[in-house]
Each structure stands twice: as structure tokens, then as C-alpha cells.
C-alpha positions in Angstrom: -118.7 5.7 -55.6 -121.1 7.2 -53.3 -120.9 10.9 -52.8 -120.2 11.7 -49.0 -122.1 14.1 -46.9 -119.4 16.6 -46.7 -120.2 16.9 -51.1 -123.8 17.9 -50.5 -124.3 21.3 -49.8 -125.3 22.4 -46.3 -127.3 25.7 -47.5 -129.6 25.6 -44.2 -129.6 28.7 -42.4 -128.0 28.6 -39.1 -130.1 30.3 -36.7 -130.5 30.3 -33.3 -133.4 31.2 -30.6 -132.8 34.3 -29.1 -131.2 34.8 -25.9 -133.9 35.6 -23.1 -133.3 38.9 -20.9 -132.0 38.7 -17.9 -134.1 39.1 -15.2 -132.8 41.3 -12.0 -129.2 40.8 -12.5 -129.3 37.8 -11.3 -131.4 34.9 -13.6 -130.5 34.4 -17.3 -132.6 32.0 -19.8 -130.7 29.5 -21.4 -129.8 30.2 -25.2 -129.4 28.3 -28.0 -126.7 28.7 -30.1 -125.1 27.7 -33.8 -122.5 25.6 -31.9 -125.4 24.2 -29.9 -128.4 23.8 -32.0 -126.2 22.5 -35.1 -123.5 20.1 -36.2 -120.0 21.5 -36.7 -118.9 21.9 -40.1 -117.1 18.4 -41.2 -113.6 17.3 -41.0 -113.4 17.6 -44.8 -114.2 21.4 -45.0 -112.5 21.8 -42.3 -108.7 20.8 -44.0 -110.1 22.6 -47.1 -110.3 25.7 -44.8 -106.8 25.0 -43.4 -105.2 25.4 -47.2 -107.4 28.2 -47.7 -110.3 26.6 -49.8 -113.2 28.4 -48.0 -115.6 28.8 -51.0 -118.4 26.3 -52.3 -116.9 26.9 -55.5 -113.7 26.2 -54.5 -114.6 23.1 -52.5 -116.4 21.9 -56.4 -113.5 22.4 -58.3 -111.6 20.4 -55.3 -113.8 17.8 -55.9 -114.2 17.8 -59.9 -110.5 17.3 -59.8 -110.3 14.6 -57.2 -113.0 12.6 -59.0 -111.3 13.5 -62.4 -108.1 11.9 -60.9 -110.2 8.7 -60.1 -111.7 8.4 -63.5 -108.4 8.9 -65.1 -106.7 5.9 -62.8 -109.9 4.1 -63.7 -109.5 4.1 -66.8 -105.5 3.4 -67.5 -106.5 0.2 -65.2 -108.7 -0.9 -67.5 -107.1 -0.5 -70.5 -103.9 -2.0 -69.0 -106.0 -5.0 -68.4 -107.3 -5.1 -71.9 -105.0 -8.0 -72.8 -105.9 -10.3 -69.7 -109.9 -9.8 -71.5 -108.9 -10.7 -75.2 -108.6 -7.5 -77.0 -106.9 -7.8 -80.0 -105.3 -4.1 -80.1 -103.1 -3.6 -77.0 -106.4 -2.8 -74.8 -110.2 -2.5 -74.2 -110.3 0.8 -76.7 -108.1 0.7 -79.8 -105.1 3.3 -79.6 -106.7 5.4 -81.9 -109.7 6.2 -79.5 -107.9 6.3 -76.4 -107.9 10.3 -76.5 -110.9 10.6 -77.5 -112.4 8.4 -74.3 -109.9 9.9 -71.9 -111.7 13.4 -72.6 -114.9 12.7 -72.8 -114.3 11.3 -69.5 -112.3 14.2 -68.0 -114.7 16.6 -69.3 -117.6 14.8 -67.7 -116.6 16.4 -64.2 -115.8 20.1 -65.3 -119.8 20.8 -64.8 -119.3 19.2 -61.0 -118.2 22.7 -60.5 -121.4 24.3 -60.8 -123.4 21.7 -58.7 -124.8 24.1 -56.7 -125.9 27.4 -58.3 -126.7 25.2 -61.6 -127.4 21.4 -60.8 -130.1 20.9 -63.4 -128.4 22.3 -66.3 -124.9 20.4 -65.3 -126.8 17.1 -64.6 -127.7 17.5 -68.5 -124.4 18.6 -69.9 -122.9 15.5 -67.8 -125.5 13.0 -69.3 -124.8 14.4 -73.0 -120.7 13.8 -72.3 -122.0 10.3 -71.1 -123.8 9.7 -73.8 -121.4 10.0 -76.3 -119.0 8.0 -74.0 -121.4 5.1 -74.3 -121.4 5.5 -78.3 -117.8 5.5 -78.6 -116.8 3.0 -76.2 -116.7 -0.8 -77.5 -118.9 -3.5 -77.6 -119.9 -5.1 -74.0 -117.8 -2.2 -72.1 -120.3 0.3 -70.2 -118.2 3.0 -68.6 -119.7 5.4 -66.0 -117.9 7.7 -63.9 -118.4 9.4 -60.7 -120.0 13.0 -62.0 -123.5 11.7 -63.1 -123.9 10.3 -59.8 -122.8 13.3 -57.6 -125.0 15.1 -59.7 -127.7 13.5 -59.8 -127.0 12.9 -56.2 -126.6 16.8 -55.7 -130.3 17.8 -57.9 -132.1 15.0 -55.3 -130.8 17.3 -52.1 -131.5 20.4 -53.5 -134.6 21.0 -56.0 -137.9 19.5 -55.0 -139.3 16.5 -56.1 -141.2 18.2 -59.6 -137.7 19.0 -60.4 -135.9 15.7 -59.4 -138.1 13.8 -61.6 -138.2 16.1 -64.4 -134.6 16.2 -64.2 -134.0 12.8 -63.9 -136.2 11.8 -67.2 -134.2 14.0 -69.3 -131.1 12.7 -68.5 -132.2 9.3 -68.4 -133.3 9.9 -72.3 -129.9 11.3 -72.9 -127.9 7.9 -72.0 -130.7 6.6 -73.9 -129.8 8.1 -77.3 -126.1 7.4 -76.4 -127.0 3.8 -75.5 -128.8 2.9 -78.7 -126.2 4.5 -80.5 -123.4 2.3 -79.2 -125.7 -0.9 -79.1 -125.7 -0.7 -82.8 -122.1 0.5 -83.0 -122.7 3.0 -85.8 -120.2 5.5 -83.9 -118.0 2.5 -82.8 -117.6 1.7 -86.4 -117.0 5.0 -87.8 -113.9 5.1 -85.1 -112.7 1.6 -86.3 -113.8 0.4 -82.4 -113.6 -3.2 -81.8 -115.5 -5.7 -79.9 -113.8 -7.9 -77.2 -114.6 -11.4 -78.0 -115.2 -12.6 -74.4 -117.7 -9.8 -73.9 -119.4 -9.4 -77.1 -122.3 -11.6 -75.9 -125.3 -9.5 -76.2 -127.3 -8.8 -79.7 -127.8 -4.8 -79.7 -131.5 -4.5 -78.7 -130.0 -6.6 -75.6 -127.2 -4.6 -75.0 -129.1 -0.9 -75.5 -131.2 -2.0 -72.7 -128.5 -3.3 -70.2 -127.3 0.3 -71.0 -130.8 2.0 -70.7 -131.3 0.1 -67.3 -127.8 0.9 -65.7 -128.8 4.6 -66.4 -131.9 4.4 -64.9 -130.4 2.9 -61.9 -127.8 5.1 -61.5 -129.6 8.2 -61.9 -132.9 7.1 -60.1 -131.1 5.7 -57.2 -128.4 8.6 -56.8 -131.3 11.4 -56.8 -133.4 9.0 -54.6 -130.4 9.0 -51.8 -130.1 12.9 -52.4 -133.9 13.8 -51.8 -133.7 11.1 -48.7 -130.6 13.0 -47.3 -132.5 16.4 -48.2 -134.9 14.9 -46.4 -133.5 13.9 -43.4 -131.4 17.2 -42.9 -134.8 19.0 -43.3 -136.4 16.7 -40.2 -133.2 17.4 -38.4 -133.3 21.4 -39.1 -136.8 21.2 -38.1 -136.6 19.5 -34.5 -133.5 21.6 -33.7 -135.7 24.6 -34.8 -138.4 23.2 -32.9 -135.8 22.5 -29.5 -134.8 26.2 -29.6 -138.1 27.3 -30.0 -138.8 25.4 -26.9 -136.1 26.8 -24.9 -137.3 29.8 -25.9 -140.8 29.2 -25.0 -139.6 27.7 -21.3 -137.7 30.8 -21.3 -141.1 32.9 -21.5 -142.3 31.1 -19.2 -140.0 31.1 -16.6 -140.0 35.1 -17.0 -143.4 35.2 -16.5 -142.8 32.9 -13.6 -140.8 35.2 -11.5 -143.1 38.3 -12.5 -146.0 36.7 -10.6 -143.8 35.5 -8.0 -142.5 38.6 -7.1 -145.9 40.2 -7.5 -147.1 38.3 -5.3 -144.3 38.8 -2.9 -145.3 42.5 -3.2 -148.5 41.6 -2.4 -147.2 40.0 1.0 -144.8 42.6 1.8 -147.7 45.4 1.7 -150.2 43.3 3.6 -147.9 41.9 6.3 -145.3 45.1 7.0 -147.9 47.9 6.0 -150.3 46.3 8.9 -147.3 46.5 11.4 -145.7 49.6 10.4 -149.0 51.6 10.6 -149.5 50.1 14.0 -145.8 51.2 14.8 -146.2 54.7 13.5 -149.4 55.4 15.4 -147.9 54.1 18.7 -144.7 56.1 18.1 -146.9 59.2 17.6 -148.8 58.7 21.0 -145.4 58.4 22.5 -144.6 61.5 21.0 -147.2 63.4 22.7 -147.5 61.8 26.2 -143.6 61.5 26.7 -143.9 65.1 28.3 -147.4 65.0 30.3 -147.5 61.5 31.5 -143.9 59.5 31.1 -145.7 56.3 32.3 -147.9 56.2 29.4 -145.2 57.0 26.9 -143.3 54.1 28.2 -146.3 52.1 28.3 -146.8 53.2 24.8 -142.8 52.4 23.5 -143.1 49.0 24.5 -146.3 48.3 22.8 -143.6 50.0 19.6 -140.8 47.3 20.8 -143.9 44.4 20.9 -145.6 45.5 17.3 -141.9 45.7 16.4 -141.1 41.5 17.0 -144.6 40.6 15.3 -143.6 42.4 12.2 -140.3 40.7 12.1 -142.2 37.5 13.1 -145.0 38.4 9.9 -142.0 39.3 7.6 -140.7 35.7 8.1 -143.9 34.4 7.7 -144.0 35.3 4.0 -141.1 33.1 3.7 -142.8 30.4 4.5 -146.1 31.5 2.5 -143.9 31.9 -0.7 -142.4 28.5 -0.3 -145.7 26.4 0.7 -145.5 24.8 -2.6 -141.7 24.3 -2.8 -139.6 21.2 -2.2 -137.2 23.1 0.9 -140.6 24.1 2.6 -140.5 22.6 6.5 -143.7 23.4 7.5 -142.3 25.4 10.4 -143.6 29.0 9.5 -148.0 28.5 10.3 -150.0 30.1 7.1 -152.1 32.7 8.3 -155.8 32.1 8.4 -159.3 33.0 9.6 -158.5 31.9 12.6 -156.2 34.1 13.4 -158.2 37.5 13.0 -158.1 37.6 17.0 -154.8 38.8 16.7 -155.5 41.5 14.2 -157.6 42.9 16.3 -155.5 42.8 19.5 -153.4 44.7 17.2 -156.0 47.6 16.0 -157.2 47.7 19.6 -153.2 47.7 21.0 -152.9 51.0 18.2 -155.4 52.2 19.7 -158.1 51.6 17.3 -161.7 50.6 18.7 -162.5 47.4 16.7 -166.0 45.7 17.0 -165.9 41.6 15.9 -168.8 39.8 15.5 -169.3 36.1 14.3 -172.4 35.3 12.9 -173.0 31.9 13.0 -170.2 28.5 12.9 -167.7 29.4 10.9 -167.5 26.9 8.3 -163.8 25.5 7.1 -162.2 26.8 4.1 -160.2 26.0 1.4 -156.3 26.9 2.0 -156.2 29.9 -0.1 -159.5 31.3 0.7 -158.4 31.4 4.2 -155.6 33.0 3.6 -157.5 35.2 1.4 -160.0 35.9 4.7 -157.1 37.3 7.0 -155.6 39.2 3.9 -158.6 40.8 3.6 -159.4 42.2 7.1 -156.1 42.5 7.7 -155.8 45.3 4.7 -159.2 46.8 5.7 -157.9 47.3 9.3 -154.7 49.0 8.4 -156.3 51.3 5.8 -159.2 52.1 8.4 -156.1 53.3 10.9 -154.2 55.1 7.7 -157.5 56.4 6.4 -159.8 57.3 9.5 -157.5 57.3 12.2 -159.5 57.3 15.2 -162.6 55.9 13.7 -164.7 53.0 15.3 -164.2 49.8 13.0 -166.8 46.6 12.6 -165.3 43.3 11.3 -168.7 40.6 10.8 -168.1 37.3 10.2 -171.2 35.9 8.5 -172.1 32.4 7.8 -174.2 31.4 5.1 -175.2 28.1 3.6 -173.0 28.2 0.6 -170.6 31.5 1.4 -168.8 32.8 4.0 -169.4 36.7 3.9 -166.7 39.3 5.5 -168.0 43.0 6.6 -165.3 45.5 7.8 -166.6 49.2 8.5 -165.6 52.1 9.8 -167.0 55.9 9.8 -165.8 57.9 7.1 -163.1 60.9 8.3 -164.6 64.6 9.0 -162.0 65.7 6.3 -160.4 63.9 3.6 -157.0 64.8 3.1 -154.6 63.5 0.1 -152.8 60.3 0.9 -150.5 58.4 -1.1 -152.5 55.9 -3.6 -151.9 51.9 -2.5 -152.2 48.8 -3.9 -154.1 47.3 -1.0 -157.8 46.9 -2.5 -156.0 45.7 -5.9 -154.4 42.9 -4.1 -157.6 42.1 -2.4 -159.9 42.1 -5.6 -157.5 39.6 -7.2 -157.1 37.3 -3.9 -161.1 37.2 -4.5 -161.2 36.8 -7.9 -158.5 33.7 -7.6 -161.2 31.9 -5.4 -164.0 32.3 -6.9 -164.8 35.0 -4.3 -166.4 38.8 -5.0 -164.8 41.7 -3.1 -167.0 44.9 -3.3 -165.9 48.4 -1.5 -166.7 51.7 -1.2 -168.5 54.3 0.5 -172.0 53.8 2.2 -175.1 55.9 1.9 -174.9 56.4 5.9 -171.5 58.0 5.4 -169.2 55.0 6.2 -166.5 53.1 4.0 -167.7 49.6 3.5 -165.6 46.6 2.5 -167.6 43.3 1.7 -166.1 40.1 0.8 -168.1 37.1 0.0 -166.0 33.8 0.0 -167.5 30.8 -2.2 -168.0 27.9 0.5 -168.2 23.8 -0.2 -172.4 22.8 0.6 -171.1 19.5 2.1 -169.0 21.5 4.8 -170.6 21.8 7.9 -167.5 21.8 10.2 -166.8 25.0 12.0 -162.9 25.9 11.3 -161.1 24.9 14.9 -160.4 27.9 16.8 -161.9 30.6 14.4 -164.4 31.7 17.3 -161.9 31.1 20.1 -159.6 33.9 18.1 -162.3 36.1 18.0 -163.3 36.1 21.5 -160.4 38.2 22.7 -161.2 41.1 24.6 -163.7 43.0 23.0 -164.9 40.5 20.8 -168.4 38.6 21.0 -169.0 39.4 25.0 -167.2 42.0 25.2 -167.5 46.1 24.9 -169.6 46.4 21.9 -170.4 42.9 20.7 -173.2 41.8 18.6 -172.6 45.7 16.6 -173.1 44.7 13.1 -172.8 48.0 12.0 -174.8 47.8 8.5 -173.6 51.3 6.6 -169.9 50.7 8.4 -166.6 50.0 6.4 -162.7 50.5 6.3 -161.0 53.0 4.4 -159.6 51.5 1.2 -156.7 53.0 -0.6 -158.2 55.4 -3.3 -161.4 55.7 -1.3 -161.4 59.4 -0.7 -161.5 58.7 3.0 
């Protein structure tokens, strides 16, 4: 009788991967857990549990005696049936040897209950009861019962396969010595043993190795089903360990997911509201001081507040759509910022009341999605920290184009005093928009005395087209034509955050 899974011991650690952090309140990682990542204990241990057997030990003796029980019935079958095969005594062993049978088979499962903390050593004291079983028993009757086989069975799940073998030799040689013993009924005779007529077939060299081979089969094929078992519980441990580990790492990643995508938000948020908001707070101030000498101004001056005030609502909603340009819910309805649209930065500085200076040198060639982006970005961010910086300061934006790069210059004179301004982010997020392209982003003060901010944008040699309505957006008033076109201002720059300016 074949052990069931519920005898093997489940010894594997039940572990778990570790529950990832939530992440603002609002996002948890999924976890794996015991009752997740392994099997639930089995309908056997759990009925031992219920009558309060909780112990491996106590779940051994359990079964020593339940197999015990089995040999027991086993064996008053057979010896009832003793007369239907010929024996010549009242049964298969003569009444004098009953006892003697019956306890060598009883104690044969007493070392079932130390399967687990001492399989080896029980296997052996199992094989030696065996042994002697096979000895005593008559001619042509081979008796096994259930404990070499759950032990054998148990060493196969739970030593490697050195031991198994080594194991399994040794109590192979065992039933050996009880085998030959009983083939040539020495012990048999001594006890007055008998022979049934319709079985005693075999001459003794025959019937020691019938006896030899049903040990080796027994033994060899119960550990062989043990280390398979072992084997497959360790393949299963190991996926599971493997799945969690998985979830774990997906967990990681996802993390590091919404990092970047809220730095990058952050990103947005200080290049779209902080070029609004310094337009709004400069316009609010000149309201301030012409609300008493000249009212028409002022008002001329809020509404330009209540104007700036839409297009940062209107930019604001714009990152939604910047955010989402790679998501499955984007509709396409919120434009991407571009080169082209630098016209209206400047409208801006120049509505603030900065005096901006736009040249475009050359056709404008197209660009890649995110090095246009990465364009506007970066004027837009040298225009508002040329206004926070130098208020009042002339500012040059040059648009050059070169065979293989497009190359950005914004300028602006350096501030009569510096004073100490709160330290941005501004020409961080601008060195890593380069960087991401392929682009190089270089600022900092000029030997003429100006702030300089150069950005050099890496452009495709096949592309020849000019990007549609770049130069249209430039040529707002004051642009190319205009007051001060064609300045390229070569020692000019914007004030970048940390500049000193």
C-alpha cells in the first residue's frame, strides 16, 4: 500500500514575498501570501487537528498504529485461510509461531514513529524486524508489511540521493540475510515451521532470490517514488518562490514607475505654471504701481492678469494631455507643445513686459516628438528665469539651423545686483530633457557679462523639411522684421536658477 502524500512530510518553509509599500495613500503592490503562494494543509491533517493531533509526532504514531491495525487484519486473514491452501496445522504458520509472527510484525511499525527526525536509522531497524520475519515464516510465504515501504518511501523525500542509495543497499542486504536464512529454513526448522505443500515449489537458492528480488523492488521502487515526490515539491516550491519573486519584482517596478511619472509631472508643473505665474506676478505688480497715476493703464494691465490667467489654466490642462500621450484614454484633443509654438512664448515675455529679440537662422528643420517638446521646454524655462532673474533685462532667443543639429541661444544681460532667490529645478529639468535626446544643454554666465543658455538638439541628415509653421510663430510682432530682428546677441543669455543672476 502506497504511502499518501499527506504521510510525507511537508518540511518546506512557507514564505512569502514581501508586501510592497504603499505608494501615496492611494496604490498598493500586490502580495503574495502562504494562503496564496502554497497549498493548504490536507484534509487528513486537517481532521487530525480537529481531535487535537497537531504534532508530526503525533500524526507518526497515528499512522504506526493505523498501519499496525492493517498488518494485524492482514495477517488473521491469512492464517484463517490457511486451510483453503493445504496447511496441515490449522493455518499458514503452525500455532506455536503465531506469536512470535504477530510481533515481529507489530513491532515492525513502532520505528514509523521516528520517520522524520530519524528515517535512516528506522529504515534499518524495520529491515532487521523484516528480516527475521522472512526467517521465521514458512516455506513459499513472503510477508511484507506496510512500514518498510513508508520508510523507505519517507528516506527517498527527505535525504539526498548519496543517502537514498546508501540507505537503500543496507537495507536491501538486511532482507538479504533474512532471505537466505529462511530459504534454507534453518530458523523455520528450529521453530518446528512447516511448509505448505501447494507452495513449496521453489528449491532454496530459488526461493532466497524471489525473496532478495521482492526486497529490492520494494525498497528501490518505494525510495524511487519518495525522491520523485521530493522532487516534484521541490520544482513546485521553486516556481512559487520564483512567482512571488516576480510579483515582487513587478512591484519594484511599478514603484519606480510612478516615481518617474510624477517626476516628470513635477517637471511639467514648474515649466508650464512657473512661466504663467511669473508673467501674472509681474503684471499684477505694474498694476500695483499705475493703479494710482494712470487708472487706464492699470486696467489695461489687470486684463493682460485675467488673459495670462486662462493660458495658464489652458497650459495646466495641457500637461494632461502631455502625461497621457502614451496612454490608451488619450483623445488627441489637448496639442503637444512644440517649436512651433515659441511665438506665443514670446507674445507672453513681451505682454509681461519683457523686451524679447527672436531670430531664426535658417529653415527650421522637423524634429523628433520629444525633442520638440524638449525645444519649447527649454526657451520656455530660460524666458521665465530671465523675467525672475533679470527682471527688466533685454532677452535674445536664436534659432540656428545646422546640417545635423538644431542649436537654441537664449540671452539676456546679467542684473546690476544679484540678490538671493529661492533655488529651482528649472536647468535640472532642462539638462535631463537634453540628455534624453541625445541633445547637450550648456548654461552659464558669459565673458561679456550676460547669462547664456545653449541647447544643441541632435537632428536626422536626411531631414530637410522645415517644421510647418515654426517661422510663421516666430514672426509675431517683434520677431524677424520687427524691432530688433536679426540681434544675435553672441555673449547674451537667460538667468538660470542657481546662476547667481
Amino acid at each position: 500500500m502506497t504511502p499518501s502524500q499527506d504521510d510525507a512530510p511537508l518540511d518546506r518553509p512557507h514564505t512569502a514575498a514581501p508586501a510592497a509599500p504603499a505608494t501615496g495613500g492611494t496604490w498598493q503592490a500586490p502580495t503574495v501570501t502562504t494562503a496564496t503562494a502554497f497549498p493548504r494543509p490536507s484534509a487528513l491533517r486537517r481532521a487530525l487537528a480537529r481531535v487535537g493531533v497537531r504534532s508530526d509526532l503525533g500524526r507518526d504514531v497515528v499512522l504506526a498504529a493505523a498501519w499496525a491495525l492493517v498488518a494485524l487484519a492482514f495477517l488473521a486473514g491469512l492464517q484463517a485461510a490457511g486451510e483453503l491452501l493445504g496447511a496441515d496445522r490449522g493455518g499458514v504458520v503452525p500455532p506455536a509461531q503465531v506469536g512470535l509472527v504477530v510481533g515481529l510484525a507489530l513491532a515492525q511499525h513502532v520505528p514509523l514513529a521516528l520517520r522524520r527526525v530519524r528515517p535512516v536509522p528506522a529504515l534499518l531497524a524495520v529491515m532487521v524486524l523484516q528480516a527475521a520475519l522472512l526467517a521465521v515464516l514458512p516455506s513459499g510465504i513472503a510477508l511484507w508489511t506496510a512500514a518498510p515501504v513508508v520508510l523507505a518511501y519517507t528516506v527517498g523525500s527527505l535525504r539526498p540521493t548519496r543517502v537514498v542509495v546508501g540507505a537503500g543497499v543496507a537495507a536491501v542486504a538486511v532482507a538479504a540475510v533474512g532471505a537466505v536464512v529462511g530459504a534454507t529454513g534453518v530458523a523455520k526448522r528450529a521453530l518446528g515451521a512447516v511448509a505448505l505443500p501447494s507452495l513449496d515449489l521453489l528449491d532454496p537458492a530459488a526461493e532466497a532470490l524471489a525473496l532478495i528480488t521482492s526486497a529490492v523492488l520494494i525498497v528501490g521502487v518505494s525510495a524511487a517514488v519518495g525522491s520523485w515526490v521530493a522532487l516534484r515539491r521541490r520544482h513546485e516550491h521553486d516556481v512559487r518562490a520564483r512567482a512571488a519573486e516576480t510579483v515582487e519584482h513587478q512591484a519594484t517596478l511599478t514603484r519606480a514607475a510612478v516615481a518617474s511619472e510624477r517626476t516628470r509631472m513635477a517637471r511639467e508643473l514648474h515649466d508650464v505654471a512657473a512661466h504663467h505665474l511669473t508673467g501674472l506676478v509681474v503684471q499684477a505688480g505694474a498694476a500695483e504701481r499705475l493703479v494710482d497715476g494712470d487708472p487706464e493703464r492699470a486696467k489695461e494691465s489687470l486684463r493682460s492678469v485675467r488673459s495670462q490667467g486662462r493660458e495658464t489654466l489652458d497650459a495646466l490642462r495641457s500637461i494632461v494631455g502631455i502625461l497621457r500621450e502614451t496612454g490608451d484614454d488619450a483623445d488627441g484633443s489637448v496639442p503637444v507643445p512644440g517649436l512651433g509654438d515659441v511665438g506665443s512664448l514670446v507674445d507672453s515675455a513681451r505682454a509681461s513686459g519683457t523686451v524679447v529679440e527672436v531670430r531664426a537662422d535658417g529653415s527650421l528643420p522637423t524634429l523628433p516628438p520629444l525633442a520638440d517638446v524638449t525645444a519649447y521646454r527649454t526657451v520656455q524655462e530660460a524666458l521665465v528665469n530671465a523675467r525672475r532673474h533679470a527682471p527688466g533685462a533685454p532677452v535674445a532667443v536664436d534659432l540656428l539651423a545646422e546640417p545635423r543639429r538644431l542649436v537654441v541661444v537664449v540671452e539676456n544681460a546679467m542684473p546690476a545686483t544679484t540678490g538671493r532667490t529661492a533655488p529651482g529645478y528649472g536647468l535640472v529639468g532642462m539638462r535631463e530633457r537634453a540628455a534624453l535626446v541625445g541633445g547637450r544643454l550648456e548654461a552659464g554666465p558669459t565673458a561679456a557679462g550676460s547669462w547664456r543658455v545653449r541647447l544643441e538638439l541632435p537632428v536626422e541628415a536626411d531631414v530637410a523639411a522645415a517644421a510647418p509653421g515654426a517661422a510663421g510663430a516666430l514672426g509675431a510682432p517683434g520677431a524677424p522684421g520687427g524691432p530688433g530682428a536679426g540681434v544675435s546677441a553672441p555673449g547674451a543669455g537667460t538667468a538660470g536658477d542657481g546662476s547667481g543672476a
